[in-house]
C-alpha positions as a Markdown table, in Angstrom:
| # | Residue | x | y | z |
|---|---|---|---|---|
| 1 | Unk | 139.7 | 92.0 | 103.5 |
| 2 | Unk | 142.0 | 93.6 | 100.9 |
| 3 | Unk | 145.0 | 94.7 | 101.0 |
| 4 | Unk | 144.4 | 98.3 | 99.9 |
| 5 | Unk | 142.9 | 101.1 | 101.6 |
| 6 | Unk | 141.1 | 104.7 | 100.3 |
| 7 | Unk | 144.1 | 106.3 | 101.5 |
| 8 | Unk | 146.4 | 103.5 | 99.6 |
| 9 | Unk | 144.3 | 104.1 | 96.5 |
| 10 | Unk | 144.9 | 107.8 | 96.3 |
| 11 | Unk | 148.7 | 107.2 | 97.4 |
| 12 | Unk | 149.3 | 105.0 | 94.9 |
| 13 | Unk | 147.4 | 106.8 | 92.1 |
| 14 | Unk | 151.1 | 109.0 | 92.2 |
| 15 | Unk | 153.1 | 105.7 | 91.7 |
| 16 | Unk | 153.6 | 104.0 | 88.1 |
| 17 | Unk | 153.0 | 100.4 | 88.5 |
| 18 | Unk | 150.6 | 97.7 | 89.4 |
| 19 | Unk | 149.6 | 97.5 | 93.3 |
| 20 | Unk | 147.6 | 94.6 | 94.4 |
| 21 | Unk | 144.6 | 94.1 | 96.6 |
| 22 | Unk | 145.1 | 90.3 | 96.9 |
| 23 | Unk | 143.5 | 87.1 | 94.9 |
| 24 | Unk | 144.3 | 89.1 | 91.4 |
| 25 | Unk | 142.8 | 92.4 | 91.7 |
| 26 | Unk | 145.4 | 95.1 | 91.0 |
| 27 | Unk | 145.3 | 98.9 | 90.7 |
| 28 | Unk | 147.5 | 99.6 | 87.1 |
| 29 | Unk | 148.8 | 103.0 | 87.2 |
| 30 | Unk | 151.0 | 104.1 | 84.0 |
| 31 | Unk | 153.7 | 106.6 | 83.6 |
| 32 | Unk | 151.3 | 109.2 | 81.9 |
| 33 | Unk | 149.1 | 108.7 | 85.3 |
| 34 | Unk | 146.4 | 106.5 | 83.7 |
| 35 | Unk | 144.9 | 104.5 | 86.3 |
| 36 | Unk | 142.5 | 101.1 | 85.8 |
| 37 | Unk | 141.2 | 98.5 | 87.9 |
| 38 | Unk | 142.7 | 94.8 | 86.4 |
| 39 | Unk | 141.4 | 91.3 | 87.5 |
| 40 | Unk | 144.1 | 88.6 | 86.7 |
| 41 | Unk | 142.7 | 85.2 | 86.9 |
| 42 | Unk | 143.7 | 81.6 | 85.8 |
| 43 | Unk | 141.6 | 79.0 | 84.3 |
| 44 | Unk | 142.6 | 75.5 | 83.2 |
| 45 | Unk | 146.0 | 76.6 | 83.1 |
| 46 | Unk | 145.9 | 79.9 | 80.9 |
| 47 | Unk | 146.4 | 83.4 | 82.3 |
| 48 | Unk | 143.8 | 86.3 | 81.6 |
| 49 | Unk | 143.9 | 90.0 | 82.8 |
| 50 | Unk | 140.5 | 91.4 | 82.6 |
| 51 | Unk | 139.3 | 94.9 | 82.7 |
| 52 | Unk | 137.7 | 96.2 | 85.5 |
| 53 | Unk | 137.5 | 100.1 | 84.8 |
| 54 | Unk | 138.8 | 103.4 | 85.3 |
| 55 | Unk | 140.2 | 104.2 | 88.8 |
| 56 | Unk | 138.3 | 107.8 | 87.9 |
| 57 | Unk | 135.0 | 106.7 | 87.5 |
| 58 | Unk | 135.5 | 102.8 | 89.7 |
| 59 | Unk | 136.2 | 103.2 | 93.5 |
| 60 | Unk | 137.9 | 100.6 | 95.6 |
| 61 | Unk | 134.8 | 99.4 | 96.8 |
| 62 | Unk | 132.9 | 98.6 | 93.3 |
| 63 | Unk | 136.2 | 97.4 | 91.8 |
| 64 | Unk | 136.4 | 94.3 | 94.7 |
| 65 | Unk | 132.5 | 94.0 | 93.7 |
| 66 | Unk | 133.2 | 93.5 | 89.9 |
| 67 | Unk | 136.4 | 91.3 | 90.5 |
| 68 | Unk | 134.1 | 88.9 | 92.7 |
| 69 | Unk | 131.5 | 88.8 | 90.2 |
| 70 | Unk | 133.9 | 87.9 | 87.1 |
| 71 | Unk | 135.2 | 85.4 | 89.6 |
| 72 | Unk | 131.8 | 83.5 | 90.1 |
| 73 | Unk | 131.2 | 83.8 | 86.3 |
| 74 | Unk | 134.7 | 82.1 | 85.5 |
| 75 | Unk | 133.3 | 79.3 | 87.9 |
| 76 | Unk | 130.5 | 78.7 | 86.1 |
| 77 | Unk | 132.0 | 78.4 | 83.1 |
| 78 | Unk | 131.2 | 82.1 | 81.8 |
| 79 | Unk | 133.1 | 84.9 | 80.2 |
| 80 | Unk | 133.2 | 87.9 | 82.2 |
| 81 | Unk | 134.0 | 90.1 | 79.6 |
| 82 | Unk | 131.4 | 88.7 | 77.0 |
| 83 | Unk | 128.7 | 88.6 | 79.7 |
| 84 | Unk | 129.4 | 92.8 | 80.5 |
| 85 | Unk | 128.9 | 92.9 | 77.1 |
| 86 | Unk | 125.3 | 91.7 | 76.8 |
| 87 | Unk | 124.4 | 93.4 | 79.7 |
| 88 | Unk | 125.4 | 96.3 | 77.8 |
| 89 | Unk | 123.0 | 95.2 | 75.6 |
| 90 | Unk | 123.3 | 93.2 | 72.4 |
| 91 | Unk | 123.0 | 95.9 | 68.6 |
| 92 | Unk | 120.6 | 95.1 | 65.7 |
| 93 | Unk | 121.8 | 94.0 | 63.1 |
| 94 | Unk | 120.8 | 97.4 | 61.2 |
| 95 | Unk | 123.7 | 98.6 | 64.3 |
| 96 | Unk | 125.9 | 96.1 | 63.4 |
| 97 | Unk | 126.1 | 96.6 | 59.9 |
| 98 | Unk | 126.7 | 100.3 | 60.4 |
| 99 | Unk | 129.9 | 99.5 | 62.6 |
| 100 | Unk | 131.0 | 97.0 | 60.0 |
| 101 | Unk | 130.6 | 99.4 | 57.2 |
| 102 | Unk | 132.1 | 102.0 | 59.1 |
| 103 | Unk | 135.0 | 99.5 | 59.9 |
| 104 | Unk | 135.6 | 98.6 | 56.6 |
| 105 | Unk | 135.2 | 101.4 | 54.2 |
| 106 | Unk | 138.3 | 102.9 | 55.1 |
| 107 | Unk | 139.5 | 99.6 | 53.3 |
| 108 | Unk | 137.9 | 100.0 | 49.9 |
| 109 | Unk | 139.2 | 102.4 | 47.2 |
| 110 | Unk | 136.2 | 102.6 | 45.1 |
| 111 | Unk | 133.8 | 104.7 | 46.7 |
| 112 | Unk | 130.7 | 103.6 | 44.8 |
| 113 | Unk | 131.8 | 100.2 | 46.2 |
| 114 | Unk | 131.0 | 101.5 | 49.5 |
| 115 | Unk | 127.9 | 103.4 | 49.1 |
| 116 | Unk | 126.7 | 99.8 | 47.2 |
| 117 | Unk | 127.8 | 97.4 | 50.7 |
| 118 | Unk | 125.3 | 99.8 | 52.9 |
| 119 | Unk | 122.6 | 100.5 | 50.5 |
| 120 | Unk | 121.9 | 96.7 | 49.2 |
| 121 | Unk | 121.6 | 95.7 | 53.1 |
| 122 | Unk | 119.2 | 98.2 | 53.2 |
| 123 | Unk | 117.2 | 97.1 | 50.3 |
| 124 | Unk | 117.0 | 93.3 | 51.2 |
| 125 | Unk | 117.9 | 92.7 | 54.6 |
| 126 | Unk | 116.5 | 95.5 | 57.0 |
| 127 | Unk | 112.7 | 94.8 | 55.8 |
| 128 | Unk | 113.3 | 91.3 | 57.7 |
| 129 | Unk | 116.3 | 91.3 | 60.0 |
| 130 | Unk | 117.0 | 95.0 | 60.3 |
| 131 | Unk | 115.4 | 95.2 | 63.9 |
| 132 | Unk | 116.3 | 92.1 | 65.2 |
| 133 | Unk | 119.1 | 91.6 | 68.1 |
| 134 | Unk | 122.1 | 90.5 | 66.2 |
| 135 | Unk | 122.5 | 87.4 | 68.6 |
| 136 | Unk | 118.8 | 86.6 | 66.9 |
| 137 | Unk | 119.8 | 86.4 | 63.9 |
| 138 | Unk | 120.1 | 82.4 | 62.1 |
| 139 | Unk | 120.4 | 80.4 | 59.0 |
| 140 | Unk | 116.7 | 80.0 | 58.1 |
| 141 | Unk | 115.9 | 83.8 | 58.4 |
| 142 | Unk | 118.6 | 84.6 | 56.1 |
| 143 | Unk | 117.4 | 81.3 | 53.9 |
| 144 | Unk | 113.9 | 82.7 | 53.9 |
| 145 | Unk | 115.1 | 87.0 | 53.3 |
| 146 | Unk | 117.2 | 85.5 | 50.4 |
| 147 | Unk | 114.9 | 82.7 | 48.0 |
| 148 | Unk | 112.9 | 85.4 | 46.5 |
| 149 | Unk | 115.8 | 87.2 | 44.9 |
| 150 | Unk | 118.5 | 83.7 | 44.8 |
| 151 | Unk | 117.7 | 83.1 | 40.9 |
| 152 | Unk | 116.5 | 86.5 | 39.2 |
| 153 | Unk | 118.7 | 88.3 | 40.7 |
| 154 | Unk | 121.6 | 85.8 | 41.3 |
| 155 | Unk | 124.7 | 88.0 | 41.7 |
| 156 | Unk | 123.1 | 90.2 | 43.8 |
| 157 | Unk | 121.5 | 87.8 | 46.3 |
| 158 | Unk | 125.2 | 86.6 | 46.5 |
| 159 | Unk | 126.6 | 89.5 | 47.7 |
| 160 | Unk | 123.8 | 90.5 | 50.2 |
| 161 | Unk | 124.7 | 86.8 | 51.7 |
| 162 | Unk | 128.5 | 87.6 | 51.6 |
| 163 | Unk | 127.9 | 91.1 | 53.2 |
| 164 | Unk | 125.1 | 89.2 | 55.8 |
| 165 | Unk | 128.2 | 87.0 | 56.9 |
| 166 | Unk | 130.9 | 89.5 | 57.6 |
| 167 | Unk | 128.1 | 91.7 | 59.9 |
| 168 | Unk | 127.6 | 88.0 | 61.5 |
| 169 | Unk | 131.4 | 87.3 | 62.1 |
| 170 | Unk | 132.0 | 90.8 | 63.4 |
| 171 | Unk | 129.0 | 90.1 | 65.8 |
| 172 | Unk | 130.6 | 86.7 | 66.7 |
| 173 | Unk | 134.0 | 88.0 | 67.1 |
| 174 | Unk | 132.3 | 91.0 | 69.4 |
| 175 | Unk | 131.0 | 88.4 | 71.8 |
| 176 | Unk | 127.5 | 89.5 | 70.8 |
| 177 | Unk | 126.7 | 86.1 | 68.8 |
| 178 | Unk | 128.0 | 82.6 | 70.9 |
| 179 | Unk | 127.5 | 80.6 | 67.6 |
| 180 | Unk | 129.0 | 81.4 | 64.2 |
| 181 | Unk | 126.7 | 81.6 | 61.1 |
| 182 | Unk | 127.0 | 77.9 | 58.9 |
| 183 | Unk | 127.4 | 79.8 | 55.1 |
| 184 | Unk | 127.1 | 76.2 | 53.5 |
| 185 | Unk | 124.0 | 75.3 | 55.4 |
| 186 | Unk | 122.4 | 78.1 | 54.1 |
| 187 | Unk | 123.8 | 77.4 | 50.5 |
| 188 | Unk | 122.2 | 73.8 | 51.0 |
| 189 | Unk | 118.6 | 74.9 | 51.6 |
| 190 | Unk | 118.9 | 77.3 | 48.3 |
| 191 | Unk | 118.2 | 76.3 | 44.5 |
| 192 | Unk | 121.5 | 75.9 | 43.2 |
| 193 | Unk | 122.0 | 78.8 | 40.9 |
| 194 | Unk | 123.2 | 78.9 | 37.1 |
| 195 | Unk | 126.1 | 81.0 | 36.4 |
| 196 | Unk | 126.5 | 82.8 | 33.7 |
| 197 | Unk | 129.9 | 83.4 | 31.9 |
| 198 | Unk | 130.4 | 86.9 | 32.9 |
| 199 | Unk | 133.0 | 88.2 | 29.7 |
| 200 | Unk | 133.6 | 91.7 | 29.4 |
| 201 | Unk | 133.2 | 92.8 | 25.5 |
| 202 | Unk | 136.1 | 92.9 | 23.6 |
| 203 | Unk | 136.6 | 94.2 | 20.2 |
| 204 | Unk | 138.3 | 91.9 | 18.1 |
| 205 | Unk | 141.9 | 92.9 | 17.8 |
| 206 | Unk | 141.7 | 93.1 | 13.7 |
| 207 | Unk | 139.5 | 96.2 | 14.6 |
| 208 | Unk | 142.0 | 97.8 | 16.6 |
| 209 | Unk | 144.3 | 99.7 | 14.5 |
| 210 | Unk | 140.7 | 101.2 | 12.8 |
| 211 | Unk | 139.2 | 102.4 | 15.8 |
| 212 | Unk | 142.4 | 103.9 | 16.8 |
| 213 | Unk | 142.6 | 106.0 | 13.7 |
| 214 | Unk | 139.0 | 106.9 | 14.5 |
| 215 | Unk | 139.6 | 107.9 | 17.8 |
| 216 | Unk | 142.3 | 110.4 | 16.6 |
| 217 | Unk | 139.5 | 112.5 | 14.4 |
| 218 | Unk | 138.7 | 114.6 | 17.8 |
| 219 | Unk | 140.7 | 115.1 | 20.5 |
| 220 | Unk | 139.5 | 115.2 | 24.2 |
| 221 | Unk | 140.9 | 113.8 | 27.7 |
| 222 | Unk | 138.6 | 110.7 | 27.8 |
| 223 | Unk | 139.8 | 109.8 | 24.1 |
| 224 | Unk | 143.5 | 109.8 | 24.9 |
| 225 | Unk | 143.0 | 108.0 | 28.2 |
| 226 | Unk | 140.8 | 105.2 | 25.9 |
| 227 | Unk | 144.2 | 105.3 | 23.9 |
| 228 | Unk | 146.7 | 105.3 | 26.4 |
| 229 | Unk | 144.5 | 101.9 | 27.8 |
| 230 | Unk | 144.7 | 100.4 | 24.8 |
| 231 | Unk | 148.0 | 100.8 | 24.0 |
| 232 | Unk | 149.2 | 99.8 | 27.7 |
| 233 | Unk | 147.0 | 96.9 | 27.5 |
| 234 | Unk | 145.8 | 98.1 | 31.5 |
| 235 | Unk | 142.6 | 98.4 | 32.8 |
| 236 | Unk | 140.4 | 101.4 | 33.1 |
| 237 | Unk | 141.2 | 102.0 | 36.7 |
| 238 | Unk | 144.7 | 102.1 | 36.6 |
| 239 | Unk | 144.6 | 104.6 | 33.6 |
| 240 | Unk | 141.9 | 107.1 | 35.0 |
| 241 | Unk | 143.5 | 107.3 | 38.6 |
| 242 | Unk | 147.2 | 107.3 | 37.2 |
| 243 | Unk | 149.1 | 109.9 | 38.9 |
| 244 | Unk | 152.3 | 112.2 | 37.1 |
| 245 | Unk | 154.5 | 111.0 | 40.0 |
| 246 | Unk | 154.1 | 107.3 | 38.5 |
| 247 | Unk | 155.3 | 108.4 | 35.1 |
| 248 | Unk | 158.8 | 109.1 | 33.4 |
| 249 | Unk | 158.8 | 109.8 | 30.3 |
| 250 | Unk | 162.6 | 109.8 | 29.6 |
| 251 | Unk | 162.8 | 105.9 | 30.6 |
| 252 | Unk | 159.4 | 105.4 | 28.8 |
| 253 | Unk | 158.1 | 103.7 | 32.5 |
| 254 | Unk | 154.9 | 104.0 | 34.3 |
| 255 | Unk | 155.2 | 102.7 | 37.8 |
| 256 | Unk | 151.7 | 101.5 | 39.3 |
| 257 | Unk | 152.2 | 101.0 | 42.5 |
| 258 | Unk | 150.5 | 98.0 | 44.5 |
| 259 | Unk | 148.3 | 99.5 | 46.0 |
| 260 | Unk | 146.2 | 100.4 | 42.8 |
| 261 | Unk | 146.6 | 96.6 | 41.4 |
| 262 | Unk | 144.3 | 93.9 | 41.5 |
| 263 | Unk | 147.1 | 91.9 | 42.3 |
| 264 | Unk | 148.2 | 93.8 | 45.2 |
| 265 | Unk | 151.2 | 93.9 | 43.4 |
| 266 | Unk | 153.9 | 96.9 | 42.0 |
| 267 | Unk | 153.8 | 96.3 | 38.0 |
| 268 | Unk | 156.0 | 98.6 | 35.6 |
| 269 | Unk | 154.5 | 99.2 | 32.5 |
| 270 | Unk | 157.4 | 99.9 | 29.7 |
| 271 | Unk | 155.2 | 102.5 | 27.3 |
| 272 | Unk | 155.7 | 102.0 | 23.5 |
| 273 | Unk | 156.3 | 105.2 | 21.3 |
| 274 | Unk | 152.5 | 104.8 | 20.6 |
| 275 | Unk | 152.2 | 105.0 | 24.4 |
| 276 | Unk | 154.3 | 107.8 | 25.2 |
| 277 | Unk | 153.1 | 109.9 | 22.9 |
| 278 | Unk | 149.5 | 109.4 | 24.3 |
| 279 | Unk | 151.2 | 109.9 | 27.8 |
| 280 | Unk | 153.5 | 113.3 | 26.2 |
| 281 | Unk | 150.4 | 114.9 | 24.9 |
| 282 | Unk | 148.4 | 114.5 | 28.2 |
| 283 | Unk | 151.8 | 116.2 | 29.8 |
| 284 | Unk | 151.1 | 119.3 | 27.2 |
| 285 | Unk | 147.7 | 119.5 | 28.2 |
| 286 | Unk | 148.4 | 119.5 | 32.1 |
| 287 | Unk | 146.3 | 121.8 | 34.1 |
| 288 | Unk | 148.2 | 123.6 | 36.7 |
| 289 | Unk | 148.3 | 121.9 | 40.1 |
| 290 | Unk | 146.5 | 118.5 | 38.5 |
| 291 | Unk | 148.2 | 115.3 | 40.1 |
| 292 | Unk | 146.2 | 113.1 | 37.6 |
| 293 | Unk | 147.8 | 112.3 | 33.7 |
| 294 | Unk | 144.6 | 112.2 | 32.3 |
| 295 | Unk | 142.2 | 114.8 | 33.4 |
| 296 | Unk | 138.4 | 114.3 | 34.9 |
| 297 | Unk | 135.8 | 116.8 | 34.7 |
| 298 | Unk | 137.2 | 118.6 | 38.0 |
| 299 | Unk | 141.6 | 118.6 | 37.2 |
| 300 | Unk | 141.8 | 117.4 | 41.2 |
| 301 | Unk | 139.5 | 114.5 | 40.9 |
| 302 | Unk | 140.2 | 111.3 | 38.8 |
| 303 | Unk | 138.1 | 110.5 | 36.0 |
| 304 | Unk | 134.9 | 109.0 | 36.4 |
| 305 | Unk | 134.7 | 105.3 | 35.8 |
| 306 | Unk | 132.1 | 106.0 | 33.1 |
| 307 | Unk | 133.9 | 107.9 | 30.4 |
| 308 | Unk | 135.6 | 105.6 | 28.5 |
| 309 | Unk | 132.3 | 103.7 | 27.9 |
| 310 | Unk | 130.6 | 106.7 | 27.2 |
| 311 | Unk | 133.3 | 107.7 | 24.1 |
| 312 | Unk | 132.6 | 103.8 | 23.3 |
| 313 | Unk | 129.3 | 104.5 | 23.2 |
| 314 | Unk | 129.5 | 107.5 | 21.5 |
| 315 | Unk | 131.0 | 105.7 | 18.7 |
| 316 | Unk | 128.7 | 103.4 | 18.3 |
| 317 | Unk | 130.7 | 100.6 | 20.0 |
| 318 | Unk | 129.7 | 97.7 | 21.8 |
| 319 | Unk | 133.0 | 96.9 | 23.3 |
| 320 | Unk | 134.3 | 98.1 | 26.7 |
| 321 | Unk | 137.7 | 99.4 | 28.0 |
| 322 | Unk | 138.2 | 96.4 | 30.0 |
| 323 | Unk | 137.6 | 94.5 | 26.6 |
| 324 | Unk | 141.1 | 95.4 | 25.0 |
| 325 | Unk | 142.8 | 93.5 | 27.5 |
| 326 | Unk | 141.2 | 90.9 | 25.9 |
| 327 | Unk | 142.0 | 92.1 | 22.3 |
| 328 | Unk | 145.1 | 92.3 | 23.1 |
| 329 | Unk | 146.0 | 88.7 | 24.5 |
| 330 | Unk | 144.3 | 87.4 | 21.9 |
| 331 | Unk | 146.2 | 89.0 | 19.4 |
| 332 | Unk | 149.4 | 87.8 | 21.2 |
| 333 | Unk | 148.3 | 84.1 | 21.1 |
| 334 | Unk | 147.5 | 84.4 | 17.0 |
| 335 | Unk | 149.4 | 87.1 | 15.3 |
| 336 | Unk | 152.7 | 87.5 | 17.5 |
| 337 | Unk | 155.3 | 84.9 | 18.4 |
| 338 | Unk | 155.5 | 86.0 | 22.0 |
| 339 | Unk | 154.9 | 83.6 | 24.7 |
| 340 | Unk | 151.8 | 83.5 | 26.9 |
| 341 | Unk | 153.5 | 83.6 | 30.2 |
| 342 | Unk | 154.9 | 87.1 | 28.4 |
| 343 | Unk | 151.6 | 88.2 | 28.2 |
| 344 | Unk | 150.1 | 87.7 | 31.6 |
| 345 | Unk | 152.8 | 89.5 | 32.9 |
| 346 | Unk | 151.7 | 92.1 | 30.5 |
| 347 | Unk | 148.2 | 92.3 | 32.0 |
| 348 | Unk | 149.6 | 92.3 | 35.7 |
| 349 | Unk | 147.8 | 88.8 | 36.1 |
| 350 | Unk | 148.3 | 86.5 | 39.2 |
| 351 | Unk | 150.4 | 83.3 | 38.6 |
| 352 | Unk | 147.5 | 81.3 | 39.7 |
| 353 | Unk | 150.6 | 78.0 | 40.7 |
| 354 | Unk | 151.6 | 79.1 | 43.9 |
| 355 | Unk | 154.7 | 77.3 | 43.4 |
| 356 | Unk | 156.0 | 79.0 | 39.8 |
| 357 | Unk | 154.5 | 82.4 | 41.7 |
| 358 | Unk | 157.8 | 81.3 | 44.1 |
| 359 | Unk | 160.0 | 81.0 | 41.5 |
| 360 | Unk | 158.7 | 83.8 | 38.7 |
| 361 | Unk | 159.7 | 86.7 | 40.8 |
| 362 | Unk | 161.2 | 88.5 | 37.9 |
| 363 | Unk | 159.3 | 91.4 | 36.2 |
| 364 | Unk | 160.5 | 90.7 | 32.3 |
| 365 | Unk | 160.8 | 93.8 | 32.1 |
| 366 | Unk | 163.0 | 94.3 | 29.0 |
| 367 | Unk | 160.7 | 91.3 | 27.4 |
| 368 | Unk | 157.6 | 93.1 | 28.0 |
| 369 | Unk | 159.2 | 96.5 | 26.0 |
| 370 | Unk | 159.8 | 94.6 | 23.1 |
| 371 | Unk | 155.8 | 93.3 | 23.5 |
| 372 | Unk | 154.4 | 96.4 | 23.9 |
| 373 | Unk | 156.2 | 98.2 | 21.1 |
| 374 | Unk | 155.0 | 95.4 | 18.8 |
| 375 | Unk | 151.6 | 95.7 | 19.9 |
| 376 | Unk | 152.2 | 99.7 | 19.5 |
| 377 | Unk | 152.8 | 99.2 | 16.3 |
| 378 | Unk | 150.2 | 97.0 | 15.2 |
| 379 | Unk | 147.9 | 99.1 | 16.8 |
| 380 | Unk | 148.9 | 102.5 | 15.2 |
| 381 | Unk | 150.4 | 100.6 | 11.6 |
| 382 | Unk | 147.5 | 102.6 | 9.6 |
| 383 | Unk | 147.8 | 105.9 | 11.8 |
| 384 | Unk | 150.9 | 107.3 | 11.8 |
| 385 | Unk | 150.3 | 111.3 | 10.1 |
| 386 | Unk | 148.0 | 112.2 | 13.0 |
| 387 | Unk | 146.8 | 115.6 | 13.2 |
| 388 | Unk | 146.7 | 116.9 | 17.0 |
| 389 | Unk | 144.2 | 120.0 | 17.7 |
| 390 | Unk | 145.7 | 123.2 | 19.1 |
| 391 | Unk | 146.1 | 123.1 | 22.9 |
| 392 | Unk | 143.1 | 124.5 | 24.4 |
């Protein structure tokens, strides 16, 4: 018999604290008046408090019942809480994937990004696996869903795999799967695919200071945001989603904080007189109540991530915004005498040696001015008399 009683249960109920029944069951009352039934058991030397349930909704009587049943499952070698959990019963792997997504879209900034991680599961994994009991789910099925698509449609069938995985390893960590997916196995029984360099177009920096002079024969948002990314050397993202509170225009200094980097990183871009007055003009141009520097085609969204391509398009261009980047390293390496180091820490990039990351914690700040106004001025050498249209 236990040592608590329905009269003990209701008396205790008013008293914060844990009051046992004997051989590890305990009643857990908090100081907000929560109340749960705990089992605390030991196996092979470890200590584990498992959940039993409410004291609302579990009497005394079912509790004792539930703590001797995860007792006889511990004894044979089985996890209480896993085994409640299949009784449950086990999710699809369509139901899994929509927790995971759920999960993990709070995590990703780019919103396309997200809508893309639900929709390709859709396309090539529910037709096969969609209805199947997550637990079900194993390396030849995946094999089988994925050799139809592995070489024409290479990147792809990579990332359905990747995204096949994480619902997998959610499932696993869940207690819904006992045995983790092998990635590699799968891999093995595949055609090895061929890679293809994947370079983002870049105009060659001799073309620069033209197309600049070009860009200046209209005037529009999307044109001085091309600029402004051209003469910051950043990439499209940081440009259209840059906010006024990052900018100050007296020091010449845009602040990008981390959480906007690739890098994961805070980088200061020092903005050349080029620069700022790409970033001044955008400032005369403000809408009322816009947090954004360079406007979209609503003031309180950012720009869409196809409008620099379209002006490049427009202009019959085959380069792309994130092809400047390029442009510009390259003409660091042949025209300047800067060093390279200098110009990764330019384009925000990674130190790749974990042990010079260590030591390179400087931000070469007052290096990087004297970069960018050099490139500022290589880029803008055959447009200085611009003519600015009236503010709209």
């Amino acid at each position: 018999m236990g040592k608590l009683t329905a009269t003990a249960v209701t008396a205790a109920l008013r008293r914060p604290g844990r009051h046992g029944d004997g051989d590890g069951l305990f009643l857990q009352v908090t100081a907000a008046g929560a109340a749960s039934w705990v089992l605390r058991v030991q196996k092979i030397g470890k200590r584990r408090d498992i959940g039993l349930g409410s004291a609302k909704k579990v009497g005394l009587s079912l509790a004792r019942e539930r703590a001797d049943e995860a007792r006889r499952q511990i004894e044979a070698g089985l996890d209480p809480v896993r085994e409640r959990k299949k009784a449950a019963g086990i999710p699809t792997f369509r139901e899994a994937a929509v927790l995971v997504h759920g999960e993990h879209k709070k995590t990703w900034k780019n919103g396309k990004h997200q809508d893309q991680w639900i929709n390709t599961l859709e396309t090539y994994v529910y037709p096969a696996l969609g209805d199947l009991p997550v637990s079900a789910v194993d390396g030849p099925a995946i094999r089988d869903l994925l050799a139809p698509i592995w070489i024409d449609k290479a990147e792809t069938s990579r990332r359905v795999l990747q995204r096949i995985c994480t619902v997998l390893h959610w499932a696993s960590a869940k207690g819904y799967r006992t045995i983790e997916i092998s990635r590699p196995s799968i891999l093995k029984g595949l055609p090895p695919q061929r890679r293809k360099p994947n370079h983002f177009a870049a105009m060659p920096y001799t073309d620069v200071p033209a197309f600049i002079e070009r860009l200046h024969e209209k005037e529009s948002w999307s044109r001085l945001a091309l600029e402004a990314a051209i003469l910051t050397a950043a990439r499209s993202g940081e440009i259209r989603c840059a906010t006024w509170d990052e900018v100050d225009l007296d020091k010449g200094l845009w602040s990008i904080p981390a959480g906007r980097m690739k890098a994961k990183r805070d980088h200061v871009v020092p903005l050349s007189k080029p620069a700022l007055r790409a970033f001044r003009r955008a400032a005369e141009l403000r809408i009322a109540g816009s947090e954004f520097v360079f406007q979209g085609g609503k003031p309180r969204k950012a720009m869409s991530d196809m409008t620099l391509t379209k002006v490049l398009r427009t202009m019959g261009e085959t380069a792309t915004a994130h092809g400047f980047r390029s442009s510009f390293r390259d003409w660091v390496s042949e025209e300047s005498n800067f060093s390279g180091d200098l110009a990764e820490a330019a384009l925000a990039h990674a130190v790749k040696d974990k042990t010079e990351a260590a030591y390179r914690r400087g931000d070469l700040l007052e290096k990087r001015r004297k970069l960018m106004d050099a490139w500022g001025a290589y880029c803008t050498a055959s447009s200085a008399n611009v003519v600015r249209l009236a503010r709209a």
